[in-house]
VOPAGU-2260 file (C-alpha; in pm, 1 decimal, decimal comma):
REM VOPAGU-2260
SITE   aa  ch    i         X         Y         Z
SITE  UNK   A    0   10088,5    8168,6   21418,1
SITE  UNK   A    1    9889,2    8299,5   21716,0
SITE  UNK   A    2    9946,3    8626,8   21702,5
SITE  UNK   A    3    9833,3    8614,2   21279,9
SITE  UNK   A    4    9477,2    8487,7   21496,3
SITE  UNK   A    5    9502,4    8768,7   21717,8
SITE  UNK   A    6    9565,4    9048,5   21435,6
SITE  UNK   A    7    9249,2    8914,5   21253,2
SITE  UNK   A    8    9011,4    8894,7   21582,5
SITE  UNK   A    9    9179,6    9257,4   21662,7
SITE  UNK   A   10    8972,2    9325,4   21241,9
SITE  UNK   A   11    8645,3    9201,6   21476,5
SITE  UNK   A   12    8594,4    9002,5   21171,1
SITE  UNK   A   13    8552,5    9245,6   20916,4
SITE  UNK   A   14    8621,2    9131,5   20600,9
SITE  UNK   A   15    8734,0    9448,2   20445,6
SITE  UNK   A   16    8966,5    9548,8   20740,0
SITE  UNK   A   17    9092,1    9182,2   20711,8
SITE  UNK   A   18    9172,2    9200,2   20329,9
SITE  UNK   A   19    9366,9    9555,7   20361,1
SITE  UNK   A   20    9538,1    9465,1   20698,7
SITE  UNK   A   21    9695,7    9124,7   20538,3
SITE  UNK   A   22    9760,3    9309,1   20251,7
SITE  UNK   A   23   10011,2    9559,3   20429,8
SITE  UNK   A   24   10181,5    9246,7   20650,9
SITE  UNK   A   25   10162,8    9035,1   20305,0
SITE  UNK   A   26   10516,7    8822,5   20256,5
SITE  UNK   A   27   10616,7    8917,3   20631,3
SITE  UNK   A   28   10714,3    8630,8   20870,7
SITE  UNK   A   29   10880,2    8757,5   21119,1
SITE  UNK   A   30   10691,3    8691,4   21462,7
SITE  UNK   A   31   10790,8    9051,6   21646,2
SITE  UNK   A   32   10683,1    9207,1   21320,7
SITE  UNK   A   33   10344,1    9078,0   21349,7
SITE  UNK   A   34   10286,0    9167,4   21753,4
SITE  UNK   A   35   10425,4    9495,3   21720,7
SITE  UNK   A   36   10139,9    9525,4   21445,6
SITE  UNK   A   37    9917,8    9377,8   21669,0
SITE  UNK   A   38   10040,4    9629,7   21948,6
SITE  UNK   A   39    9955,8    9929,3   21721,7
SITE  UNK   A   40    9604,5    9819,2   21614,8
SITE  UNK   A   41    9494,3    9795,7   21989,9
SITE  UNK   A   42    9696,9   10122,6   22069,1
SITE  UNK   A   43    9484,2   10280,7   21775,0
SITE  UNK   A   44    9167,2   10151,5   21851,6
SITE  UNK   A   45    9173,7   10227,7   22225,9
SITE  UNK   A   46    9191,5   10602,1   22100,6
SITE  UNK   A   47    8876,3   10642,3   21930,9
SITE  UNK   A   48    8538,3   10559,5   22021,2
SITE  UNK   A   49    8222,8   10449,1   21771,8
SITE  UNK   A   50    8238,1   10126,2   21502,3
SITE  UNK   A   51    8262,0   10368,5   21245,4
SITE  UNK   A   52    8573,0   10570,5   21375,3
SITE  UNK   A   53    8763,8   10226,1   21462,0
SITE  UNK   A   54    8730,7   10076,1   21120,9
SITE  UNK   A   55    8875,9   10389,9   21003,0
SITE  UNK   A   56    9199,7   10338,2   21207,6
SITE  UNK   A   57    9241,5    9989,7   21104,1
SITE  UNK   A   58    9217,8   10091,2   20759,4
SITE  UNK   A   59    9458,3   10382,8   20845,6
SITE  UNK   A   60    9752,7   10147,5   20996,1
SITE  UNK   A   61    9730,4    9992,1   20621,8
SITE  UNK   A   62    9788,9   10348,7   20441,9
SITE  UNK   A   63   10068,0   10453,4   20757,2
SITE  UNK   A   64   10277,7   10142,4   20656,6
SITE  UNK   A   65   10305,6   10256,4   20332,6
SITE  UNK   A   66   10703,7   10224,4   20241,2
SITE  UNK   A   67   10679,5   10430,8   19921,6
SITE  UNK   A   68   10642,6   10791,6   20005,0
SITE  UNK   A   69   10476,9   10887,0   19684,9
SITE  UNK   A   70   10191,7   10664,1   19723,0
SITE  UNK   A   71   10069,2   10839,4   20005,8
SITE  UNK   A   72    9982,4   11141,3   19826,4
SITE  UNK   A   73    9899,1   10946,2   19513,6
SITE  UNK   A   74    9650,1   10743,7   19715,2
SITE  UNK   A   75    9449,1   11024,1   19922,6
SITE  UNK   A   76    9455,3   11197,9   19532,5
SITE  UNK   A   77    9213,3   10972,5   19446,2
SITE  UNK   A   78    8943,1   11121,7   19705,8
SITE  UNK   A   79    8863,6   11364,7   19460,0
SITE  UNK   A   80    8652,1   11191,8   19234,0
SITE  UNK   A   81    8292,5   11098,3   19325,0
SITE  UNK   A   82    8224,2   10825,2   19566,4
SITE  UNK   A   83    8205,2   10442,2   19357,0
SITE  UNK   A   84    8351,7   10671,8   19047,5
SITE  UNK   A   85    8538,4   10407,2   18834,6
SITE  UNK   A   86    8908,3   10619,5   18785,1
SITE  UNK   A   87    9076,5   10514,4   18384,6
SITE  UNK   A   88    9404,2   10441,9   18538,0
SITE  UNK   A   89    9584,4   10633,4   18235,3
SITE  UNK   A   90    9385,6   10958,2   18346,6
SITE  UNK   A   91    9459,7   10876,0   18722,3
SITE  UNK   A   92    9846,6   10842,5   18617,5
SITE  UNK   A   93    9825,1   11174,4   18442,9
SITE  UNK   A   94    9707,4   11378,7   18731,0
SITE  UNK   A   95    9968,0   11267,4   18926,0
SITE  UNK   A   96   10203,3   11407,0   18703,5
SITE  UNK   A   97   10048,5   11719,1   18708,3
SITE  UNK   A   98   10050,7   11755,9   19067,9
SITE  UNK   A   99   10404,7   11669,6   19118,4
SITE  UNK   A  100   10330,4   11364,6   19263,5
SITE  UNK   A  101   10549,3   11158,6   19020,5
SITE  UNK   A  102   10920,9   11339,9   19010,3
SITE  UNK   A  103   11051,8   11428,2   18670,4
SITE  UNK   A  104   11193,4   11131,0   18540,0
SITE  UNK   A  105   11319,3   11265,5   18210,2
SITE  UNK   A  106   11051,9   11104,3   17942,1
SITE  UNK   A  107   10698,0   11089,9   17988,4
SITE  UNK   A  108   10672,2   10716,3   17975,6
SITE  UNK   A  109   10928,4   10665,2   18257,5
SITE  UNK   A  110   10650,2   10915,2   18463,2
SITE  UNK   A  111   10366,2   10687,3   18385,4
SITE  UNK   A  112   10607,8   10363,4   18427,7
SITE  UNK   A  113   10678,3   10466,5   18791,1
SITE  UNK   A  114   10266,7   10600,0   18789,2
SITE  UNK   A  115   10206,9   10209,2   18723,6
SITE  UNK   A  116   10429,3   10094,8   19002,2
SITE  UNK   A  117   10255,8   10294,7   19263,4
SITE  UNK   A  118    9910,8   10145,6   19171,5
SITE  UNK   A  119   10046,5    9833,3   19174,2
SITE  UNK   A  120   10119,1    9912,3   19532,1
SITE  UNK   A  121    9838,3   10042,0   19636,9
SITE  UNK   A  122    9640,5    9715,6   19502,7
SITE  UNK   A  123    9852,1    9494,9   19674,2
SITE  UNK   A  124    9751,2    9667,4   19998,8
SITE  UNK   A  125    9361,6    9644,5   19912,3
SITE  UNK   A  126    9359,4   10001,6   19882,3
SITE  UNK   A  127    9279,4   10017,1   19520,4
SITE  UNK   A  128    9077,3    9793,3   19354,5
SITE  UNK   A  129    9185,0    9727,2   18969,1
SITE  UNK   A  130    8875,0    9669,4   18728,8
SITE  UNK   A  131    8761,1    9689,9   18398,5
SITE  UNK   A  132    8506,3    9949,8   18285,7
SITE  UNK   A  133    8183,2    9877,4   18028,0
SITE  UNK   A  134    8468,8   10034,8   17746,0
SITE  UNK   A  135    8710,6    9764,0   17813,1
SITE  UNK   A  136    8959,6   10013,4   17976,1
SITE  UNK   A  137    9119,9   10005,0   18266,5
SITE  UNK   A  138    8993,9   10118,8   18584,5
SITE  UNK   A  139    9053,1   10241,5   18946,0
SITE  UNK   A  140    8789,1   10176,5   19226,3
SITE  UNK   A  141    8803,4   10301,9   19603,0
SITE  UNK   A  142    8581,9   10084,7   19863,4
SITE  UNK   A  143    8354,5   10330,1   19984,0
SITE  UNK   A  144    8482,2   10255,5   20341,3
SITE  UNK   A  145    8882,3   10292,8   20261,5
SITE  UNK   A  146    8704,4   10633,8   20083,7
SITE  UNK   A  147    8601,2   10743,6   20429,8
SITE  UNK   A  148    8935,6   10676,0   20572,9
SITE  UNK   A  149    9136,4   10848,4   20309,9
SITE  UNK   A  150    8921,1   11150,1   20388,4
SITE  UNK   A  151    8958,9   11135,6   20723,0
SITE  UNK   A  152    9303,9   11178,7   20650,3
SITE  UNK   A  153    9282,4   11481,9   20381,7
SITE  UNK   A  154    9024,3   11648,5   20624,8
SITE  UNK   A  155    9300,2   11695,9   20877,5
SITE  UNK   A  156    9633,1   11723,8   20627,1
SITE  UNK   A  157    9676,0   11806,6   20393,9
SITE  UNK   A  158    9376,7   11970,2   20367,8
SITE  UNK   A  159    9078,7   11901,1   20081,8
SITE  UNK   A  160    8755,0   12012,4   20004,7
SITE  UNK   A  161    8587,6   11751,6   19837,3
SITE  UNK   A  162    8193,5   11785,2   19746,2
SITE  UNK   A  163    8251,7   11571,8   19396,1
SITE  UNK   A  164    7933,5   11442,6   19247,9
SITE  UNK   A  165    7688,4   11517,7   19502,4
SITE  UNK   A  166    7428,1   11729,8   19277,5
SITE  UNK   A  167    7580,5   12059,7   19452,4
SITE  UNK   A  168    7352,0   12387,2   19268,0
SITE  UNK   A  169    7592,4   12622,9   19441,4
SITE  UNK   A  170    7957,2   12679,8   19583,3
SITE  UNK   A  171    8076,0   12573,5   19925,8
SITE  UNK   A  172    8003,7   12880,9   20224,9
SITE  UNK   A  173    8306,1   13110,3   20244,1
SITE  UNK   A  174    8341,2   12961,7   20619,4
SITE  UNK   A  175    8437,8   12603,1   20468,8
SITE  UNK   A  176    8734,9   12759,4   20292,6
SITE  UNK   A  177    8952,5   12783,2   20519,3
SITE  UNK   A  178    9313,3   12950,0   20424,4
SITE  UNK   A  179    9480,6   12620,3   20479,6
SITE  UNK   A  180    9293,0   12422,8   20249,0
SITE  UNK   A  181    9509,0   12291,0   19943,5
SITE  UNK   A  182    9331,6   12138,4   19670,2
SITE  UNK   A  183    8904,9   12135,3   19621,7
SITE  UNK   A  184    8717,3   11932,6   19423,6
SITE  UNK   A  185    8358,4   12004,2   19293,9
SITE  UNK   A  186    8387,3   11795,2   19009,6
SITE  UNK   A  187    8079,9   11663,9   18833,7
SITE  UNK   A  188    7840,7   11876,2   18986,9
SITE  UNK   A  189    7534,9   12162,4   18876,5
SITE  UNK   A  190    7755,7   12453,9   18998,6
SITE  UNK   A  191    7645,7   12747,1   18753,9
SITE  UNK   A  192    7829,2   13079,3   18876,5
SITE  UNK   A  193    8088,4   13203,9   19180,0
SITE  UNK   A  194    7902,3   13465,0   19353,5
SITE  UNK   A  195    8201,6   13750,2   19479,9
SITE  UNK   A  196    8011,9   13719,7   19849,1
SITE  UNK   A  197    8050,2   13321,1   19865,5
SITE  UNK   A  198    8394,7   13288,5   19757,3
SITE  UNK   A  199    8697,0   13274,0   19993,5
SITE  UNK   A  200    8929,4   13636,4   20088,8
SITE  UNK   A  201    9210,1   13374,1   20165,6
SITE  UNK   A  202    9337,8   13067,4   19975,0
SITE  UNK   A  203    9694,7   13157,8   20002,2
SITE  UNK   A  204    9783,4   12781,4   20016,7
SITE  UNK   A  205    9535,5   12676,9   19734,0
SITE  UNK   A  206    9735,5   12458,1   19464,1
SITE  UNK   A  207    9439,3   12250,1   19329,8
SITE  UNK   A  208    9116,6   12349,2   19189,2
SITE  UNK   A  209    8884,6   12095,3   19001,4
SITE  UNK   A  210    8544,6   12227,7   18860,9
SITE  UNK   A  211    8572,6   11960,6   18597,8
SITE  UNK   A  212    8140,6   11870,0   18476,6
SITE  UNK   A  213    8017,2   12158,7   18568,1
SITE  UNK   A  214    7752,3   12355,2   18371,1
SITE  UNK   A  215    7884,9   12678,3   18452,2
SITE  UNK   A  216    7902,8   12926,8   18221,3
SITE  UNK   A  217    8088,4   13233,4   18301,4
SITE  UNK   A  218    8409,7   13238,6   18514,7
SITE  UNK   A  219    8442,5   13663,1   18685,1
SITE  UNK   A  220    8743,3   13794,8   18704,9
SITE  UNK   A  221    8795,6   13817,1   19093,8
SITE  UNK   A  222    8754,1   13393,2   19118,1
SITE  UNK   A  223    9170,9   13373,1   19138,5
SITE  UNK   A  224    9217,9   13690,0   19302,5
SITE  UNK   A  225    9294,4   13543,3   19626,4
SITE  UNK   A  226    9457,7   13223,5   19477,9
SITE  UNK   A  227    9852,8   13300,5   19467,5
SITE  UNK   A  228   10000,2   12934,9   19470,3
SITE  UNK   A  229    9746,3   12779,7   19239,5
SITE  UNK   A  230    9944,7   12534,8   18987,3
SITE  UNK   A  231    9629,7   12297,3   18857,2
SITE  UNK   A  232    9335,2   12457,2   18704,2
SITE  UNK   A  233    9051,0   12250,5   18523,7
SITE  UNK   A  234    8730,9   12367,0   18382,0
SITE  UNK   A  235    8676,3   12051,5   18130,8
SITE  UNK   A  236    8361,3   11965,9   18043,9
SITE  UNK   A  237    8198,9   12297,1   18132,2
SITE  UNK   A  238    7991,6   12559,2   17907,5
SITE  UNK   A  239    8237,8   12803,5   17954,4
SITE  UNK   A  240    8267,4   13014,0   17638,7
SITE  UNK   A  241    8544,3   13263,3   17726,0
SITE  UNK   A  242    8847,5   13233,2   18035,2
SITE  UNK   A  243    8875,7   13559,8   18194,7
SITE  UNK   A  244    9203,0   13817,5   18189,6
SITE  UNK   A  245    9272,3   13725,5   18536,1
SITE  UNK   A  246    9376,6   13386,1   18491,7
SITE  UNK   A  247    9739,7   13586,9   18386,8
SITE  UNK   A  248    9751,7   13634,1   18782,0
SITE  UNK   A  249    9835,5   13306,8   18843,8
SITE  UNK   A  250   10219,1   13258,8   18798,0
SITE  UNK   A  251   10227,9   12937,4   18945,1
SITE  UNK   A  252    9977,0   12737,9   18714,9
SITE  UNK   A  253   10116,7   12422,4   18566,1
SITE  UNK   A  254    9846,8   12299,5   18443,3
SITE  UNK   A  255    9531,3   12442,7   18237,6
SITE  UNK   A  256    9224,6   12176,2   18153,3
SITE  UNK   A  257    8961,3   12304,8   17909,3
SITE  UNK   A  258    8899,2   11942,7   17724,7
SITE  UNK   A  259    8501,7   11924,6   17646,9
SITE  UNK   A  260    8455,2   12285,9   17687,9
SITE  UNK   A  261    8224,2   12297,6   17365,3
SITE  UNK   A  262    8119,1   12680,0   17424,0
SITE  UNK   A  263    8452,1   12797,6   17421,3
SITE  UNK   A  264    8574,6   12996,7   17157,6
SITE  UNK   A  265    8781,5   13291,9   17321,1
SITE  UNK   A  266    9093,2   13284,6   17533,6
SITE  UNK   A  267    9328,4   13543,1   17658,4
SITE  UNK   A  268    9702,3   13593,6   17622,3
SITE  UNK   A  269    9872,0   13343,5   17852,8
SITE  UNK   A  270   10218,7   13484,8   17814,8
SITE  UNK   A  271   10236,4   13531,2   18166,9
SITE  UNK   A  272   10166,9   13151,3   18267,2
SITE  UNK   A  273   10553,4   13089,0   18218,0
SITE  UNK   A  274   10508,9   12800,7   18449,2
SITE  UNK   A  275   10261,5   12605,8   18252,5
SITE  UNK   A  276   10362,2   12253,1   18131,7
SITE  UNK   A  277   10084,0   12110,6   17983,0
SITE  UNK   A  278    9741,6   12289,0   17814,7
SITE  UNK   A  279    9440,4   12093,1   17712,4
SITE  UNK   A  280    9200,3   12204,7   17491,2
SITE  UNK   A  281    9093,0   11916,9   17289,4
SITE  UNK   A  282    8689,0   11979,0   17186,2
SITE  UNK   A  283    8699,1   12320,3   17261,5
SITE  UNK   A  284    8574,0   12578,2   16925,1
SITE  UNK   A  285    8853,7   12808,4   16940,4
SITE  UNK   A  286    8969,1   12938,9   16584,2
SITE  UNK   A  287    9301,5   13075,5   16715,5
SITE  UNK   A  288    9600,4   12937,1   16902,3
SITE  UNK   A  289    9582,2   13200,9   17213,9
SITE  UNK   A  290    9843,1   13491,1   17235,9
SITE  UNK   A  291   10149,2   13455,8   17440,1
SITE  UNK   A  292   10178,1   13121,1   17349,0
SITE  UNK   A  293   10583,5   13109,7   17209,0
SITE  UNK   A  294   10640,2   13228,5   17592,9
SITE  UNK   A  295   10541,0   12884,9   17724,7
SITE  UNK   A  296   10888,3   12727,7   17701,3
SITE  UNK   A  297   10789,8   12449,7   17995,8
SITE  UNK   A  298   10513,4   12272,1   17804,1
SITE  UNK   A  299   10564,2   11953,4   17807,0
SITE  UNK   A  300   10186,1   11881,5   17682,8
SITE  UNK   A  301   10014,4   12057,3   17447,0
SITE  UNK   A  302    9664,4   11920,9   17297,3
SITE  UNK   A  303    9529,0   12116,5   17037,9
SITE  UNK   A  304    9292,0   11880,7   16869,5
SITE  UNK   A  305    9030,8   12103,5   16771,8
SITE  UNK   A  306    8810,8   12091,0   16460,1
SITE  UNK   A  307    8796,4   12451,7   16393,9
SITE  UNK   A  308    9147,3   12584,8   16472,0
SITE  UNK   A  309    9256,5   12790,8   16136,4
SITE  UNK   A  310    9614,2   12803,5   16198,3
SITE  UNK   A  311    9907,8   12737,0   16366,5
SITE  UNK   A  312   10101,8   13064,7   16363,2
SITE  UNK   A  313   10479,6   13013,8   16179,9
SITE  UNK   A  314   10769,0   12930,2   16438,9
SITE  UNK   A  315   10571,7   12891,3   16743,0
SITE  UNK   A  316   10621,6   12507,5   16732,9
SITE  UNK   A  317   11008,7   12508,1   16734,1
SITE  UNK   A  318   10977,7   12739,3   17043,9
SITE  UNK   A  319   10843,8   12438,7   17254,4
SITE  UNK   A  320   11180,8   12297,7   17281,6
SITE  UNK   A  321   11070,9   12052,7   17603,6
SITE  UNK   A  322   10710,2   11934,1   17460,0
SITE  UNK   A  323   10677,5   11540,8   17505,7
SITE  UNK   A  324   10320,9   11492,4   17389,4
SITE  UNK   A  325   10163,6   11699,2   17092,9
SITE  UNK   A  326    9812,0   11683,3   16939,9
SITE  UNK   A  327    9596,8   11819,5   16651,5
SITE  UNK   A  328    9310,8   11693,3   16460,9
SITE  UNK   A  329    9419,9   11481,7   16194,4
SITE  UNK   A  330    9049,7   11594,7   16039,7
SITE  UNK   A  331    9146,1   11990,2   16061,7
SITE  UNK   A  332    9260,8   12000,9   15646,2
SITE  UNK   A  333    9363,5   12366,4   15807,3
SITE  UNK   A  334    9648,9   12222,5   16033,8
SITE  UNK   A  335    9916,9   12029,7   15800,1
SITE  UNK   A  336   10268,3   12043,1   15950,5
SITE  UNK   A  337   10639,7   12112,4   15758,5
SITE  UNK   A  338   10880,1   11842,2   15919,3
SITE  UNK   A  339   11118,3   12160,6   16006,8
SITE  UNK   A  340   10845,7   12267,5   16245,2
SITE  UNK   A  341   10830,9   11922,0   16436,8
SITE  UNK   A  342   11208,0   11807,3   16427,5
SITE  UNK   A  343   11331,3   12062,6   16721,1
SITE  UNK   A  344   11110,2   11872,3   16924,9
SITE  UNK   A  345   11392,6   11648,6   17017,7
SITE  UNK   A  346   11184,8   11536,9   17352,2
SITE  UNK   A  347   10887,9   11446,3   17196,4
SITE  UNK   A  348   10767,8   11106,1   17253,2
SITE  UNK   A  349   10392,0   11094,6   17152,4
SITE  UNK   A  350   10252,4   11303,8   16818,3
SITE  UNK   A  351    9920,0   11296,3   16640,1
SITE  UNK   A  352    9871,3   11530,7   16342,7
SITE  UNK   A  353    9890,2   11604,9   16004,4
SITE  UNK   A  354   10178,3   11684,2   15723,8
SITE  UNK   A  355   10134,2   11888,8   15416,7
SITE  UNK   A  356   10209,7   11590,7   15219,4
SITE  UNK   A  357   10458,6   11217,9   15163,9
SITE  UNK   A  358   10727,2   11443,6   15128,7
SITE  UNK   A  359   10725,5   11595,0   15455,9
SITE  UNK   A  360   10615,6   11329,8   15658,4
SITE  UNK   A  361   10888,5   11092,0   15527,9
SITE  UNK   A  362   11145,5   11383,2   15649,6
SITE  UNK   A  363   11002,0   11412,2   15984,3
SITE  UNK   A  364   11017,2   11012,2   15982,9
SITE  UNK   A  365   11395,6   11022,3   15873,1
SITE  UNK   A  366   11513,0   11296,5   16107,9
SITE  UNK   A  367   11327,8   11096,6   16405,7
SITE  UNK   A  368   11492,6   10786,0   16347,4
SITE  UNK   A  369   11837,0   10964,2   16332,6
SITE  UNK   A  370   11735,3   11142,6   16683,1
SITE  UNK   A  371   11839,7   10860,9   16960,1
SITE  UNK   A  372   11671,3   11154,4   17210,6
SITE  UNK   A  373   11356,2   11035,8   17094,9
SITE  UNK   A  374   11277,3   10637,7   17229,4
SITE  UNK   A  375   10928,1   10600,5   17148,7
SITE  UNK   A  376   10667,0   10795,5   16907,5
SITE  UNK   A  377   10331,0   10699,2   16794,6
SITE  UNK   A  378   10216,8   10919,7   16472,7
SITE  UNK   A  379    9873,2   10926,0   16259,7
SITE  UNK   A  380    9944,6   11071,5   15943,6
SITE  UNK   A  381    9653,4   11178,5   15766,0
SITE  UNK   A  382    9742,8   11257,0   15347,0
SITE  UNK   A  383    9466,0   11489,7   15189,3
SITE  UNK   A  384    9594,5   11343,8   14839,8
SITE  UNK   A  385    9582,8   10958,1   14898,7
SITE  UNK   A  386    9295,8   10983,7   15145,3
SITE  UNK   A  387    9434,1   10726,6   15393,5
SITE  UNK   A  388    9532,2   10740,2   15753,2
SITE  UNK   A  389    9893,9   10561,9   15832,0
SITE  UNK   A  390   10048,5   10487,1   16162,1
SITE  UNK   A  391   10414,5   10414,1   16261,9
SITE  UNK   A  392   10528,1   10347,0   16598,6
């Protein structure tokens, strides 16, 4: 086909713009298809000027053509890690729950099916490269050059900050936040405080923040002041050892991530996150399950796998009518469950923790198979008396 020549001389021979261009035309045939292509890569390239900026536009024609209208977002999403960072695809998947990305498909599995399909999407385009980490798990890679393109794209809109894993000591100037901006990332960086006279006065359109491997320590009470609209919050991974009062200003937050916070031992009463669907605090040192907590009827996550939690308080479980995944450590010989505390959760799909004893684990197992809400559920049951660790699926 002359015109498939053309399209790949219009590439100037790059094998990178070569791959991802085929990939979007992949499976096509049809001649006018292919010059109208060929039509829009000269039409794009005649607007910009420099190497640099016109691989960026033939890269760009691949992520335009994208047919699947949640990819798009699901694909520039990916900008936010560090440059060459290998993504586990299960983690990827998650976040785009969390930011909407994914619509509400019911069950938490369908979420992550459809999560599956988009990736497979994007790596048929050569826009996402599928590999295997040192761990054996699999991974997400972005070509440092389909990287630039993708921010290209979120520099413009929607609008990111993203400074991930470039040894950053302190936060961005208060002149790079500008009040459109949307979602920053600062992730794995050596941030250790928010001075009041860097941080923004506007973020009214702020709905992502991502401080995620940062040593920082302390989090003041003005940082969400100015942050109305925020919905995903996460502070894994850093030395915080207390989250400030103010975090109750943010009625919007969906999501709160505190995993690998090893300092933290205090939190405040979240009653007024009414919004929040899932809470992470897996390897955090808090002793208490925090105030307010029987107010968060939206969870739909909850991970509470921490070593030193004392108790769960009596009835708060059964108050989390809409929770699909549920966690505690099956170590903690202070957190053993009564099946009458786990059965409301007709929605739940994925549970690891403990039961007082056989007795009670064999109801909960009984009143689950009797539930045809419930398709799936994975449970480690951990018995004090026999000393053995079961699993059913």
């Amino acid at each position: 086909m002359p015109t498939l020549k053309l399209v790949v001389k219009e590439c100037v021979g790059l094998p990178l713009t070569i791959v991802v261009v085929a990939g979007t035309m992949k499976g096509e045939d049809n001649p006018i298809i292919w010059k109208n292509a060929l039509g829009e890569l000269k039409e794009r390239i005649g607007k910009v000027e420099g190497v640099e900026a016109e691989v960026i536009e033939r890269l760009k024609f691949s992520f335009d053509h994208l047919k699947d209208k949640q990819a798009k977002p699901c694909f520039l999403y990916c900008t936010v890690y560090p440059e060459d960072f290998e993504i586990e695809m299960d983690e990827l998947i998650e976040c785009w729950i969390e930011e909407g990305f994914i619509d509400d498909m019911g069950t938490r599995k369908e979420m992550k099916g459809k999560g599956l399909t988009i990736l497979k999407k994007l790596e048929d385009n050569c826009l996402l490269e599928n590999i295997t980490n040192v761990f054996g798990e699999p991974c997400i890679k972005m070509h440092d050059a389909v990287r630039d393109m993708a921010l290209s794209i979120t520099s413009m809109n929607p609008r990111y900050i993203v400074q991930a894993g470039l040894q950053l000591k302190e936060l961005p100037k208060r002149g790079q936040w500008s009040p459109d901006i949307e979602k920053v990332s600062l992730m794995h960086n050596s941030i250790t405080e928010f001075p009041a006279d860097v941080l923004p006065t506007k973020c009214q359109l702020l709905t992502t923040l991502l401080l995620r491997g940062n040593p920082v320590k302390e989090i003041p009470y003005y940082l969400f002041m100015n942050m109305p609209c925020l919905s995903v919050l996460n502070f894994s991974f850093t030395k915080i050892e207390s989250l400030s009062n103010s975090i109750s200003e943010l009625k919007n937050l969906t999501t709160l991530l505190l995993c690998g916070c090893e300092e933290l031992r205090d939190l405040p009463c979240l009653s007024m996150l009414q919004e929040l669907k899932k809470l992470d605090l897996h390897w955090t040192k808090i002793e208490e399950v925090p105030e307010g907590m029987v107010m968060l009827v939206k969870l739909r996550y909850l991970d509470l796998d921490v070593s030193t939690l004392k108790e769960i308080p009596a009835g708060l479980l059964p108050k989390l009518v809409h929770l699909q995944h549920l966690s505690f450590d099956v170590n903690n010989e202070k957190i053993s469950l009564k099946a009458e505390e786990i059965e409301p959760l007709k929605k739940l799909e994925c549970f690891t923790g403990s039961f007082e004893d056989i007795n009670e684990f064999n109801k909960f197992i009984s009143s689950m198979q009797q539930s045809k809400k419930i398709s799936s559920s994975t449970i480690c049951w951990w018995a004090q008396i026999m000393g053995v660790v079961e699993g059913i699926k």
